[in-house]
MITI-872388 format. One line per 10 residues: number of its first residue (from 1); their letters; for each residue x, y negated, z negated of C-alpha. Coordinates in nm, 2 decimals. Last residue first. Example, Ala and Ser with C-alpha at 12.3 -4.5 7.8 and 13.67 -1.06 7.14 Angstrom:
<sites>
2 = SA = 1.37,0.11,-0.71 ~ 1.23,0.45,-0.78
</sites>
This chain:
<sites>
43 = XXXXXXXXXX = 2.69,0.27,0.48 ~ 2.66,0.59,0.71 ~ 2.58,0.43,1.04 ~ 2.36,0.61,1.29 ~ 2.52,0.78,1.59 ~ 2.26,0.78,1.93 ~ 2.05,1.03,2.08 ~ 1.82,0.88,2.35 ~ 1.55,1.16,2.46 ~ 1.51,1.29,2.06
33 = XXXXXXXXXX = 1.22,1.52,2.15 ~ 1.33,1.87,2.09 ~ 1.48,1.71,1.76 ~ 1.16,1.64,1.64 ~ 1.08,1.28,1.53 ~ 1.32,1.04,1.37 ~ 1.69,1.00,1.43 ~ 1.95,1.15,1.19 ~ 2.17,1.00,0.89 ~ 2.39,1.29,0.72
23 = XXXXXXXXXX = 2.22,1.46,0.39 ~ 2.02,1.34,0.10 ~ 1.75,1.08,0.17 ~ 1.71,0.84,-0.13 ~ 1.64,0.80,-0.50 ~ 1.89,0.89,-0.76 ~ 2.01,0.53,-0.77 ~ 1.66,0.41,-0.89 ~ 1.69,0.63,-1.23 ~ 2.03,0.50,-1.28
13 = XXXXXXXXXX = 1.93,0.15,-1.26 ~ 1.61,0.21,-1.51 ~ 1.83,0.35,-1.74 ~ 2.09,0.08,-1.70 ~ 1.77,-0.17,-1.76 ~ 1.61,-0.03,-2.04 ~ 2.02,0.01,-2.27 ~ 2.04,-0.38,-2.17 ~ 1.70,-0.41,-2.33 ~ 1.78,-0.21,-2.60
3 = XXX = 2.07,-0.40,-2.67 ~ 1.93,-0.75,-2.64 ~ 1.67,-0.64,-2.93
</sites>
């Protein structure tokens, strides 16, 4: 029983870590109106 559990919940982790934005960081909106561009951090 605890190993099935423990075998749900690293499935469920690695599921989650998949999600997110691929790619470098960038400001929102169109890039022909980004009037303050700034550096985003990567962490």
């Amino acid at each position: 029983m605890r190993s099935a559990l423990l075998l749900a919940g690293l499935l469920a982790v690695l599921a989650l870590a998949g999600c997110g934005k691929k790619g470098p960081p960038s400001p929102p909106g169109p890039a022909n109106q980004i009037t303050w561009p700034r550096s985003y951090p990567t962490y």
